[in-house]
Residue frames as qw, qx, qy, qz and C-alpha x, y, z in Angstrom:
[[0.113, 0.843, 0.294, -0.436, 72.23, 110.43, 177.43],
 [0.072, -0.783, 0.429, 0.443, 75.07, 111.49, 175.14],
 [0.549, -0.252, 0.748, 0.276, 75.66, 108.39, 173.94],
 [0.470, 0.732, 0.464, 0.169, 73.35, 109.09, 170.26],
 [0.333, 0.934, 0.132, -0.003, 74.69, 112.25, 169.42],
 [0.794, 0.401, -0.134, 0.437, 77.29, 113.16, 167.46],
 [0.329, 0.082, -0.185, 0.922, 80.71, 116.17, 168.30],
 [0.009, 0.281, 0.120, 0.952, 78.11, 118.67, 167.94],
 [0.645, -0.527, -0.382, -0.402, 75.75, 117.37, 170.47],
 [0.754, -0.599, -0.097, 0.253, 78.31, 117.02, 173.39],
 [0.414, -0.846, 0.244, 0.233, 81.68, 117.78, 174.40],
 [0.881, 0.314, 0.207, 0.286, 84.42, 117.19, 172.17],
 [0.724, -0.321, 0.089, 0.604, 87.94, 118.03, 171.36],
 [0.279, 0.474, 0.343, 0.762, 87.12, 120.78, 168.83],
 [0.256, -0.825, -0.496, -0.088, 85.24, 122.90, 171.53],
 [0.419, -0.883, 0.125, 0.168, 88.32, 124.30, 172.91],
 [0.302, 0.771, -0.560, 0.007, 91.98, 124.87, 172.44],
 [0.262, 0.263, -0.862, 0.346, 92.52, 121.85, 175.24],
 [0.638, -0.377, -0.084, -0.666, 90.01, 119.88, 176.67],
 [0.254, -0.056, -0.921, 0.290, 90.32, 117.47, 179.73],
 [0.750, -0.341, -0.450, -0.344, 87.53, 115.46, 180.92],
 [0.151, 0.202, -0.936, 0.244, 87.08, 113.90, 184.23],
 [0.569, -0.105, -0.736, -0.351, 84.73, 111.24, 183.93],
 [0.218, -0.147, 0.663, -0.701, 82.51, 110.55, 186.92],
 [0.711, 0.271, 0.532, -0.372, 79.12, 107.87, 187.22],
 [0.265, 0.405, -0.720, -0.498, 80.51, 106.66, 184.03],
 [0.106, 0.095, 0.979, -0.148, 78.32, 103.52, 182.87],
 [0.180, -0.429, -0.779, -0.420, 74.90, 102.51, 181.51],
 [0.377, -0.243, 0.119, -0.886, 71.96, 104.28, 182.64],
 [0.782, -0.315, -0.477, -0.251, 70.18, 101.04, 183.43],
 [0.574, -0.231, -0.528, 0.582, 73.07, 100.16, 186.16],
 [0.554, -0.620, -0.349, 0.432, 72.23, 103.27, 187.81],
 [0.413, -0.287, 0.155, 0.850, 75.07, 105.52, 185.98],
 [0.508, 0.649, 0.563, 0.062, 74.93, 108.99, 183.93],
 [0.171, -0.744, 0.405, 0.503, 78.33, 109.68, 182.84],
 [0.668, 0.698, -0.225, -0.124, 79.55, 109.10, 179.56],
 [0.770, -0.504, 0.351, 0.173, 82.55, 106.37, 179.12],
 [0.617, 0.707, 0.232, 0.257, 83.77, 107.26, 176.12],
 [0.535, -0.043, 0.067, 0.841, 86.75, 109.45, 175.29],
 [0.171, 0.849, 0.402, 0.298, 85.62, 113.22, 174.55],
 [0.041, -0.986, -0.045, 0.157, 88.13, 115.23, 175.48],
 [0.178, 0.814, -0.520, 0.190, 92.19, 116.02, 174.58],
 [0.131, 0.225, -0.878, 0.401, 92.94, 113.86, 177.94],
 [0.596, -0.413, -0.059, -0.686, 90.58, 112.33, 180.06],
 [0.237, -0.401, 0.674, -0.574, 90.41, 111.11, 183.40],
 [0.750, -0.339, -0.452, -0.343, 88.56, 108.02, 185.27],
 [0.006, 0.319, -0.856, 0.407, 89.63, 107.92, 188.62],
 [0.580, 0.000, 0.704, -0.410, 88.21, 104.89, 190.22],
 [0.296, 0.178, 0.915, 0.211, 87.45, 103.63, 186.91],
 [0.082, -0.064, -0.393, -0.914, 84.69, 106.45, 186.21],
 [0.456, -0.469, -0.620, -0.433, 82.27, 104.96, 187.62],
 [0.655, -0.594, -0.466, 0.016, 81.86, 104.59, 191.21],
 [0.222, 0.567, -0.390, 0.691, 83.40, 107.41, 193.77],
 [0.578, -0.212, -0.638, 0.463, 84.29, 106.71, 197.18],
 [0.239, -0.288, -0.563, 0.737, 81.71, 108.21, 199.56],
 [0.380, 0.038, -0.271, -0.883, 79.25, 108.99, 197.20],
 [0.607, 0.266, 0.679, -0.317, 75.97, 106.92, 197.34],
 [0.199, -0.113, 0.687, 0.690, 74.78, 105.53, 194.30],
 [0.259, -0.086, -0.249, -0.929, 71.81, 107.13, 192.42],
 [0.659, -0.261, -0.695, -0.118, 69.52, 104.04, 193.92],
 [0.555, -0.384, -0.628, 0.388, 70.34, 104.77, 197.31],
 [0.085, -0.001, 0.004, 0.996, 70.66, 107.81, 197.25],
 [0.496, -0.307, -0.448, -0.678, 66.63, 108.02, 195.69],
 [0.619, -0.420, -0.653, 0.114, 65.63, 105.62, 198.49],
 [0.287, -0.208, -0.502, 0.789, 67.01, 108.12, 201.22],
 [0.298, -0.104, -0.060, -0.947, 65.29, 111.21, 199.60],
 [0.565, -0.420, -0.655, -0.275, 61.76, 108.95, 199.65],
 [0.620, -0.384, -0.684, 0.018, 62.47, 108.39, 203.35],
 [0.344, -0.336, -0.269, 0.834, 63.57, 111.36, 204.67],
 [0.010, -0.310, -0.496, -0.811, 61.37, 113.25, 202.52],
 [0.213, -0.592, -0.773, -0.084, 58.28, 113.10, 204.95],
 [0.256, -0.802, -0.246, -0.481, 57.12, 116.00, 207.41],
 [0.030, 0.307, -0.743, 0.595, 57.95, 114.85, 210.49],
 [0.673, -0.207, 0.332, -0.628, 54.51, 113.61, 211.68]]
């Protein structure tokens, strides 16, 4: 999402006096992801790597649940 546009289209280290990042669904938008793995702040974080957090569903399963739980009830 981010990944085309330049400082002045995202977050970036000029925005603030100190900026820290922490990176979350980091990772291609095909796999699934739509964080940003890049660097864009002062410091920045990846726990777990940035991508995947423990005890989250991922955006695939997550879609599948809403579908099926989505109905009325009849």
């Amino acid at each position: 999402m981010f990944i085309s546009r330049g400082p002045s289209g995202r977050l970036d280290p000029s925005d603030a006096v100190f900026v820290d990042v922490i990176h979350t669904d980091a990772g291609s938008l095909l796999g699934g992801h739509f964080g940003y793995l890049g660097s864009l702040g002062h410091v920045d974080f990846f726990p777990n790597g940035g991508s995947s957090m423990k005890g989250c569903a991922s955006v695939a399963s997550a879609a599948v649940g809403a579908l099926v739980t989505s109905g009325d009830g009849e």
